[in-house]
C-alpha positions in Angstrom: 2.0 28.4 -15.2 5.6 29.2 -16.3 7.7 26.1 -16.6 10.3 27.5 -14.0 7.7 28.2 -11.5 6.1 24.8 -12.4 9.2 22.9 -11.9 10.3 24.6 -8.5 6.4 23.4 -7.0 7.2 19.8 -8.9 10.3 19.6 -6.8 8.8 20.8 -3.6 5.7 18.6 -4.2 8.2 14.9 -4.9 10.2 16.1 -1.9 7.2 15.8 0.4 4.8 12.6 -2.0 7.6 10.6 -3.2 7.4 8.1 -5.1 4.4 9.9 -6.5 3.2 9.6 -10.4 3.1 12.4 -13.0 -0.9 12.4 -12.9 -1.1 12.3 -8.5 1.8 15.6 -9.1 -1.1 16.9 -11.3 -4.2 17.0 -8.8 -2.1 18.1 -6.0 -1.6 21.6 -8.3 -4.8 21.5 -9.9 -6.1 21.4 -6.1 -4.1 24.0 -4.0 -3.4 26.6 -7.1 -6.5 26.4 -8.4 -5.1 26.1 -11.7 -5.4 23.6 -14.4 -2.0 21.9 -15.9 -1.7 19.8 -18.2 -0.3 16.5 -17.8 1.5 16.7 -20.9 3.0 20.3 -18.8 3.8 18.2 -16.4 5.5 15.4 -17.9 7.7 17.8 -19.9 8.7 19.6 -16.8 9.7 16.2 -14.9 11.5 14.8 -17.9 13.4 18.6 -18.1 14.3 18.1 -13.9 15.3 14.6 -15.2 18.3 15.8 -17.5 19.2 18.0 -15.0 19.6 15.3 -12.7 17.3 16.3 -9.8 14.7 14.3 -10.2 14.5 10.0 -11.4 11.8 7.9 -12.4 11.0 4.3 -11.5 9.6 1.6 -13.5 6.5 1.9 -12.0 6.6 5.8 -13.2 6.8 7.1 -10.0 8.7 9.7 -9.6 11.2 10.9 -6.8 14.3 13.1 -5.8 17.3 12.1 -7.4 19.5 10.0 -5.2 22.5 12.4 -5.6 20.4 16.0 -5.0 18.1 14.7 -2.4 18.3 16.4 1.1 21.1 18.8 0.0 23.4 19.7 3.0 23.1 23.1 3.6 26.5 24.1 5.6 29.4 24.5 3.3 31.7 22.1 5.8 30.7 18.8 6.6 30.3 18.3 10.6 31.6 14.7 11.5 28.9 12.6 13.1 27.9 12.7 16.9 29.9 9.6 18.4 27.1 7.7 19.8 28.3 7.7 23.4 27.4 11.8 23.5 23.6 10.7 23.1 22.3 10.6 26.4 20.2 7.8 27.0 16.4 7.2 27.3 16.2 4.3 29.8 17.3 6.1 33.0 15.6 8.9 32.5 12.3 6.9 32.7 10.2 6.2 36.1 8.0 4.0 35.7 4.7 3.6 38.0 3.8 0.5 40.0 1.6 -0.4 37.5 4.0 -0.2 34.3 6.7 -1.8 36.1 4.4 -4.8 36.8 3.8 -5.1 33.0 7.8 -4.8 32.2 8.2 -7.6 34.6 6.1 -10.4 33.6 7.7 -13.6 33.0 9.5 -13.3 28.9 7.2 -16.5 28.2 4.2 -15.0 28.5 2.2 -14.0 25.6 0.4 -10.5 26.8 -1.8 -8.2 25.6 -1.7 -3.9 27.5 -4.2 -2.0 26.8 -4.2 1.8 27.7 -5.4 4.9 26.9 -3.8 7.6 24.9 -0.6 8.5 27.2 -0.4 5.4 29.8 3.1 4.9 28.1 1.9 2.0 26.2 4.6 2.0 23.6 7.3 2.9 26.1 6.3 -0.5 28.5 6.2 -2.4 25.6 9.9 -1.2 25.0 10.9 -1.5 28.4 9.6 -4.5 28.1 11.5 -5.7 25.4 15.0 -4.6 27.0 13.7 -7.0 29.7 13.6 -9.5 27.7 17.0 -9.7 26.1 18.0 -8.9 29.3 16.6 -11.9 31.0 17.6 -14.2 28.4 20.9 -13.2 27.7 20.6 -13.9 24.0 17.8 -14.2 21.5 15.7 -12.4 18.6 12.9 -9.8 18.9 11.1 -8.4 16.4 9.3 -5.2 17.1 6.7 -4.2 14.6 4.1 -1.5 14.4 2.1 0.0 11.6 3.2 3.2 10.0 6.9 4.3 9.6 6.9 7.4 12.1 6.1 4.9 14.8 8.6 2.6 13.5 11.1 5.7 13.3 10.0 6.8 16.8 11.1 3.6 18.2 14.5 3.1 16.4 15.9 6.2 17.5 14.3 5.2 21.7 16.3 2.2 21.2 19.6 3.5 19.9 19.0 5.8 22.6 19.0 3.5 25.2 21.6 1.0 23.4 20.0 -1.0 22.4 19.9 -0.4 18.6 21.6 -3.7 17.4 19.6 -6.2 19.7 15.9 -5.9 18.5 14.7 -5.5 14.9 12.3 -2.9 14.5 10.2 -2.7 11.4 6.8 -1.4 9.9 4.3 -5.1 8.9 4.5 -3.6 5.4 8.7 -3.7 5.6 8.6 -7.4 7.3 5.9 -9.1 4.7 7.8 -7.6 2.2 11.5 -9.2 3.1 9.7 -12.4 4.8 7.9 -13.0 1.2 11.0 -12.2 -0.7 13.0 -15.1 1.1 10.2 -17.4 0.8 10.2 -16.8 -3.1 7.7 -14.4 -4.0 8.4 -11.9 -6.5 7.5 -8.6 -5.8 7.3 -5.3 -7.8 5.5 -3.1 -5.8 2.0 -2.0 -3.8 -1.3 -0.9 -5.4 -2.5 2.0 -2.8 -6.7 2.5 -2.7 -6.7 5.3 -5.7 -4.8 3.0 -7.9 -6.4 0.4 -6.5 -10.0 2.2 -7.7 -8.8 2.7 -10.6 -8.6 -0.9 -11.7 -11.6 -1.7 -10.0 -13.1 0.4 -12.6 -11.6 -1.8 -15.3 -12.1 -4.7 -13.7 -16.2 -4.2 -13.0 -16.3 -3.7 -17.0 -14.9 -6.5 -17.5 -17.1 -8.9 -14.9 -19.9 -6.9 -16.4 -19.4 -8.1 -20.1 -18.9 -11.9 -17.9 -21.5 -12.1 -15.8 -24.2 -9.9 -17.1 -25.9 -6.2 -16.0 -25.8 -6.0 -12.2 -26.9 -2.7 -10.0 -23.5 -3.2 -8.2 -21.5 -2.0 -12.0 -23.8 0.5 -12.6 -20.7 3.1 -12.1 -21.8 5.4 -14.5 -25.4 5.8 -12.8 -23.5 5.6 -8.9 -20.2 6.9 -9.0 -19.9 6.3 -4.9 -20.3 2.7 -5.7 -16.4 2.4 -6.9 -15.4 3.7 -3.1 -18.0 1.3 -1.8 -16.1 -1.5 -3.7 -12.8 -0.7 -2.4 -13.9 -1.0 1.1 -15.1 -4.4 0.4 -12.1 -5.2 -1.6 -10.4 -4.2 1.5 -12.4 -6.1 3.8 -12.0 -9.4 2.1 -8.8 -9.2 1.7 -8.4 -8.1 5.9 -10.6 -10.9 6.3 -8.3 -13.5 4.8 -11.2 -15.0 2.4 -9.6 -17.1 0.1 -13.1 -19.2 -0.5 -16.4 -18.2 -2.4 -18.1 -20.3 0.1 -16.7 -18.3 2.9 -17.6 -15.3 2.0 -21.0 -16.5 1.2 -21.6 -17.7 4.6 -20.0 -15.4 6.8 -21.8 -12.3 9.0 -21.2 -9.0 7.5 -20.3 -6.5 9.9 -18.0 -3.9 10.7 -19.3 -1.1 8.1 -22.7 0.7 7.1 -25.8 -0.1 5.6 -26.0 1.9 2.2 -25.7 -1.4 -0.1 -27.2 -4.3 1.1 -26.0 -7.2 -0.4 -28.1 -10.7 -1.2 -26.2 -13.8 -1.5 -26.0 -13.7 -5.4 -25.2 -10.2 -4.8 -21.7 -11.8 -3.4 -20.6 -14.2 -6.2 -21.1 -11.2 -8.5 -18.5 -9.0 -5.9 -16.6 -12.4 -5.7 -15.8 -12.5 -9.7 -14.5 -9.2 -9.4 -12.3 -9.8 -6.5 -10.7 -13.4 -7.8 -9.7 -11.2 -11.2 -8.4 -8.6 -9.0 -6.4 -10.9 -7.5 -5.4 -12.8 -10.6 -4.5 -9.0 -12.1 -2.3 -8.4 -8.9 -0.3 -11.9 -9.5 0.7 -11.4 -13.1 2.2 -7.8 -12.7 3.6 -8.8 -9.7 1.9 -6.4 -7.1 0.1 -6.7 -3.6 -2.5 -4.1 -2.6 -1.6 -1.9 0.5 -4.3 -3.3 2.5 -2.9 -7.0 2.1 0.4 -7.0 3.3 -0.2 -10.0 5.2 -1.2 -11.2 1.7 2.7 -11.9 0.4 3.6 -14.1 3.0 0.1 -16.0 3.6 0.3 -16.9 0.0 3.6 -17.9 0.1 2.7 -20.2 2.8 -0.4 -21.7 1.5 1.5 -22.7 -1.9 4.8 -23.9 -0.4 4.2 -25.0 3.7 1.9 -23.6 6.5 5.1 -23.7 8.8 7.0 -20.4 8.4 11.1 -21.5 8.2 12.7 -20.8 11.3 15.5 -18.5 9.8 12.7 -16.4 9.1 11.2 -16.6 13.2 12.3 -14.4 16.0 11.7 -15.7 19.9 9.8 -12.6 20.7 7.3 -10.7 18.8 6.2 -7.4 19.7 3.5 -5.2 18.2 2.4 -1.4 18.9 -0.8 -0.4 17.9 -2.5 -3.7 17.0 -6.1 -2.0 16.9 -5.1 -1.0 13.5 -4.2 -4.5 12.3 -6.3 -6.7 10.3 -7.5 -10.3 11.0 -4.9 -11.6 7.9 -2.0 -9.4 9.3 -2.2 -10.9 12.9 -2.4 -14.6 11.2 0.6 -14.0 9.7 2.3 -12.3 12.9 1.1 -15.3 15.2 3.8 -17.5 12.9 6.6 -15.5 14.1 7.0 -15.9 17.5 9.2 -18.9 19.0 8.6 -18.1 22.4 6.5 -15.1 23.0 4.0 -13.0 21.5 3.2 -9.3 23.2 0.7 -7.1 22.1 0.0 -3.1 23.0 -3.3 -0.9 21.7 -5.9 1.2 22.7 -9.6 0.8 21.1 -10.1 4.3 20.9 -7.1 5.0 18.9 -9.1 2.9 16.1 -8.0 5.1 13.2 -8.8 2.4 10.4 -11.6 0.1 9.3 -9.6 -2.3 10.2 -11.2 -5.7 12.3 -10.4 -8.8 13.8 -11.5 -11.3 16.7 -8.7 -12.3 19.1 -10.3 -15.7 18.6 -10.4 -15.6 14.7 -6.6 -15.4 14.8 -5.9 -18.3 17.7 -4.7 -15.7 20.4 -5.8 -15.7 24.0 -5.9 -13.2 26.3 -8.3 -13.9 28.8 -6.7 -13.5 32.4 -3.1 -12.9 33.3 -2.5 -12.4 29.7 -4.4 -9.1 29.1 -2.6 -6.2 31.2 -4.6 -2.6 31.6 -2.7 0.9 31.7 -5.2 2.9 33.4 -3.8 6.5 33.7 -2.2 9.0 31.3 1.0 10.9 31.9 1.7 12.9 28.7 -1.8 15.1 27.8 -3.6 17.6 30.4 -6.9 17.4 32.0 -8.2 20.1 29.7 -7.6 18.7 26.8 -8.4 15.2 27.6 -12.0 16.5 29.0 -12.6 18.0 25.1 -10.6 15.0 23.2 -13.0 12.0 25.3 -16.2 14.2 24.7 -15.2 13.0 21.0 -16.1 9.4 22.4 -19.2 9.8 23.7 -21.7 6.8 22.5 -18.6 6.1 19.4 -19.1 3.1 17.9 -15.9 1.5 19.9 -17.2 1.7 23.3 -19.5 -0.9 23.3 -16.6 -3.4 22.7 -15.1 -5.3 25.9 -11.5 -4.4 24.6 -12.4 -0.6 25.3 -10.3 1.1 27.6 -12.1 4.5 28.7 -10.4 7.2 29.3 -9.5 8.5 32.5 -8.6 12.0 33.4 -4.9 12.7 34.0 -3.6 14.5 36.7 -1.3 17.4 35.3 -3.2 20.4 34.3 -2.7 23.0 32.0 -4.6 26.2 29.7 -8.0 25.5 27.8 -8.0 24.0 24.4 -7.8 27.2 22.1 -10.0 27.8 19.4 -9.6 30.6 16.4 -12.3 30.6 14.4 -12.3 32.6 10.9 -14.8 34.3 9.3 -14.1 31.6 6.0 -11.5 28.8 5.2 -8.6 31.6 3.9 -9.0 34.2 7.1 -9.3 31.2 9.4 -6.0 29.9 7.5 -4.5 33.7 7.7 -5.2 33.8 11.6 -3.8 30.0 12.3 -0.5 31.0 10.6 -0.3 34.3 12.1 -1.1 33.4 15.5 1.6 30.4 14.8 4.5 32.3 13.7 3.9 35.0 16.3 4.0 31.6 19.1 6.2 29.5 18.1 8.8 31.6 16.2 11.5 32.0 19.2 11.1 28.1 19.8 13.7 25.9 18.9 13.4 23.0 21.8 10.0 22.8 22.0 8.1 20.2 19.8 5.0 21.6 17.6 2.9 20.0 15.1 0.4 21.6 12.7 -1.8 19.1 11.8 -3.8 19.0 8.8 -6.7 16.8 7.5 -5.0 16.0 4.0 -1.2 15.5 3.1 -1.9 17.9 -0.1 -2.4 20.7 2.5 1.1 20.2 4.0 3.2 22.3 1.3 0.5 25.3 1.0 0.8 25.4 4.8 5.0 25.0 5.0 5.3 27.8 2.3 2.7 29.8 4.8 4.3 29.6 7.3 7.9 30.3 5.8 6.5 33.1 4.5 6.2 34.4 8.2 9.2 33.6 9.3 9.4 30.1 11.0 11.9 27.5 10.3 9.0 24.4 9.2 9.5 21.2 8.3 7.4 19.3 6.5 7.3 15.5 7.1 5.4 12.0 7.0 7.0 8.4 7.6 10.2 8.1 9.2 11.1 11.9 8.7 8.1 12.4 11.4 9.3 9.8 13.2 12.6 11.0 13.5 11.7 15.1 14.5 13.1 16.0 17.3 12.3 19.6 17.6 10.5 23.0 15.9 7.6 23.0 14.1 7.0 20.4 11.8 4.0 20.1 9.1 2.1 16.8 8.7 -1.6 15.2 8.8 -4.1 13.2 11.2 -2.9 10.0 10.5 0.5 9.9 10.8 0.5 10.9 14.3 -0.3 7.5 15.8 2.0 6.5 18.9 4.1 9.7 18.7 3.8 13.1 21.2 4.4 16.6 20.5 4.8 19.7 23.4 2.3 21.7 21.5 -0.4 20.4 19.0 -2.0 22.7 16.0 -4.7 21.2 14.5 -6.5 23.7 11.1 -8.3 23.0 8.4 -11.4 22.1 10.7 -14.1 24.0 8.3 -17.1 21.9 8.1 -17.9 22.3 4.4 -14.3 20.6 4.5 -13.8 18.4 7.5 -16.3 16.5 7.9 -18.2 17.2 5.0 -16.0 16.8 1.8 -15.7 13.2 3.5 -19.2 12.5 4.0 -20.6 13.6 0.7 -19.1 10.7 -1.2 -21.1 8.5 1.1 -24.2 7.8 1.2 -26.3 9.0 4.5 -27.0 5.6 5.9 -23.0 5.3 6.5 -22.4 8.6 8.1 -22.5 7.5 11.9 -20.0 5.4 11.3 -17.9 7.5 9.3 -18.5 10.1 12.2 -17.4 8.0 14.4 -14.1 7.2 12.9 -12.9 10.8 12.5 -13.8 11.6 15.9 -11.6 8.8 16.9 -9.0 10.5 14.4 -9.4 13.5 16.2 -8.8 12.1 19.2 -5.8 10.4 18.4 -4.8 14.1 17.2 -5.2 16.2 20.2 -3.8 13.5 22.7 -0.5 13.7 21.2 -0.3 17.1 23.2 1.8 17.6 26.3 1.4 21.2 26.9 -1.3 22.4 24.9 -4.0 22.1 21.9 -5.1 24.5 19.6 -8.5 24.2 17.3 -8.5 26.5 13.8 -11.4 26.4 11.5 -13.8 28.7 10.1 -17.4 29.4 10.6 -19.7 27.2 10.6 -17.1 25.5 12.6 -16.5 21.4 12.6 -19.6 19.3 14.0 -17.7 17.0 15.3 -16.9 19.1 18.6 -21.0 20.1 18.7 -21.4 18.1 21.7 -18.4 19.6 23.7 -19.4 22.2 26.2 -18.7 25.7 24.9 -17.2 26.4 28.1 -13.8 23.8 27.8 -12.8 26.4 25.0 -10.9 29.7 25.1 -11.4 31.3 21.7 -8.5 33.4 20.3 
């Protein structure tokens, strides 16, 4: 690849992964060209962006736009900010039903937990709720935290809205373990995600290996889908704050497949490699993504179980707490002064992620546990092909499930375009896109795509035809406010869209490329999971959904009548 060509993807690819290292930059253009580079290439293309000042490097070698060429303006005259009184606000616009405006007006002591199906205005209650609050106490602290940062975004910009922007704190767990650790002491230098996590894993099961002796569960070599195995158990202990051997060896197993069965001596060999995982994190100074709760719990347990009260807010509020872990919520429960209130939806499950309300002291029999039954953002049509996805899923057996009911508003069939393979089913999505959505500029649409190294081949697509994209994650999702903007399945919790794309549904790709790592004892629940993914994706939809794949078409939509479907 030519090294101008090379370094124009380079900065396309850190504008949309950043921080992201020299190796990650790598895979993402072996992947989508189809072309091997060599890191060495690569290196000496970032270090050439470097001089040139449009690029910088971290200590942790990750790289990232340069803090004086990132986001260039693109108008030759700067255009003074928006005073804030112009922006109209949320809060009057908003009527809320009976049933939501019970929920808003429960007494600001109570601890609560809403559940509610996709579009029962969870997230907007809880906010509402919030302004209550405040409102009713004339002064205090709230904290509202939620999972990922487009959520987080989502919410910051509703409150500024509605003016309330200074009053309540709104941040992702990750952001709040981070800062609450800090002021207790811990040093931090940054998070390990699952590939580098895997990575050391690697090392690591050498290393117990040369300790403890052969063992089938270090046989790597022999089972490469052992190493993902490991860091879902990693994972899970760490979720399930195990902190002794003895623990571990005595509690149930249960939240994930069968494939390895593991004895009891089984566990002290996973439990060597864990406690030198953990010993590897505390020297360089790092946490693993999955243990945010981790910083502060350890903090804690070394210096007081009692977190300070500068660090405490009266009231805690947290969206999405289906995706929390049993550690996270033991941290969050030592926030609270006052009140603790709680919004989620078992369905939206997009992590394998657990926890008992018990196991974390909270509860919600009673007047504490609050049920949004009906749905005001999707349409019956696509509602009737999203719950088909939850159909005997592995959630629905839990007494926190909420099912879904149908909403009132109606609207077209869920589209489908189906190509003959992956490129003419991508060819048809992106023309049938541009030829939509082109004139648009008010209207909200997402394309939605299984993996985030898909996003800038499908931005550049659809450039390439014309429409203005933007291609976001994190906050910048959060923070879209019309167009069409390019992202993936996960980062669409707790957000809506007028119009919802979703492609790259080829079976060979999605499901399969996900299933073939595991073995075949763990697909249901894998299955079950992405169905639940899906349906988080097509109930962000107001208006309409559409379906592009290619032939044979994803199973996961096997079981839904052909007849919900109008094929393009």
């Amino acid at each position: 690849m030519d090294s101008a060509v090379l370094q124009k993807h380079l900065v396309k690819l850190i504008e949309l992964h950043a921080p992201i290292k020299a190796r990650n930059l790598a895979k993402i253009l072996a992947d989508e060209f189809g072309k091997h580079v060599d890191r060495s290439a690569v290196n000496s293309a970032l270090y050439s962006l470097k001089a040139e000042r449009k690029v910088e490097v971290n200590s942790s070698y990750e790289w990232s736009l340069d803090g004086k060429t990132a986001a260039p303006k693109r108008v030759s005259t700067p255009k003074p900010p928006e005073p804030e009184e112009d922006v109209t606000p949320v809060a009057p616009e908003i009527t809320f039903t009976p049933e939501q405006q019970a929920v808003i007006d429960l007494d600001p002591a109570d601890h609560l937990l809403i559940r509610g199906q996709a579009g029962s205005g969870k997230t907007t209650v809880l906010a509402a709720r919030a302004g209550r609050i405040l409102s009713a106490m004339n002064k205090g602290s709230l904290l509202f935290l939620t999972y990922n940062s487009a959520l987080s975004a989502y919410v910051k910009k509703a409150f500024a809205k509605s003016g309330m922007k200074n009053t309540i704190d709104v941040q992702t767990f990750h952001e709040w373990a981070r800062g609450c650790a800090k002021a207790l002491g811990f040093e931090f230098s940054g998070w390990i995600d699952g590939k580098a996590r895997s990575e050391q894993l690697r090392e690591l099961i050498e290393s117990a290996r040369a300790e403890v002796g052969d063992h089938r569960l270090y046989q790597l070599k022999e089972h490469p889908e052992l190493l993902a195995w490991w860091g879902d158990e990693i994972a899970w202990l760490f979720g399930q704050y195990m902190i002794r051997l003895d623990d571990y060896l005595a509690v149930e197993r249960t939240g994930r497949g069968t494939s390895v069965r593991v004895s009891q001596e089984d566990r002290r060999f996973i439990w060597c490699v864990f406690e030198l995982y953990e010993e590897w994190l505390e020297e360089t100074k790092q946490e693993d993504y999955d243990n945010p709760a981790g910083l502060v719990l350890r903090a804690l347990r070394e210096g007081g179980k009692i977190l300070p009260d500068k660090l405490r807010y009266d009231h805690v509020m947290i969206d999405e707490v289906q995706d929390f872990d049993k550690s996270w919520l033991l941290a969050a429960v030592k926030i609270p002064r006052v009140s603790l209130s709680m919004a989620g939806d078992l369905a939206q499950k997009i992590y394998k992620r657990s926890f008992s309300w018990s196991s974390v002291g909270i509860q919600v029999q009673g007047g504490r546990s609050r049920r949004l039954s009906a749905s005001h953002r999707t349409t019956k049509q696509i509602m009737d092909v999203a719950a088909h996805l939850l159909i005997d899923n592995d959630v629905t057996g839990n007494s926190d499930y909420t099912a879904p009911e149908r909403p009132m508003k109606s609207g077209d069939k869920v589209k489908m375009i189906i190509g003959a393979n992956p490129k003419d089913a991508y060819d048809k999505g992106y023309d049938w896109i541009a030829k939509q959505f082109k004139r648009l500029r008010s209207t909200t649409v997402a394309v939605v795509l299984p993996f985030s190294r898909q996003m800038y081949p499908a931005k550049m697509a659809l450039e390439k035809r014309g429409l203005k994209v933007q291609s976001a994650k994190g906050a910048g999702l959060g923070g879209f406010d019309g167009g069409v903007v390019v992202t993936t399945f996960h980062q669409l919790k707790g957000l809506e869209f007028d119009h919802v794309v979703i492609m790259g549904l080829h079976d060979a790709q999605y499901p399969a490329r996900l299933l073939e790592r595991l073995p075949e004892e763990d697909h249901t629940e894998e299955i079950s999971l992405m169905k639940r993914v899906l349906y988080v994706a097509m109930t962000r939809a107001k208006v309409s959904v559409t379906l592009i794949g290619s032939k044979p078409f994803c199973r996961l939509f096997d079981d839904v009548p052909v007849s919900m479907f109008e094929e393009v």
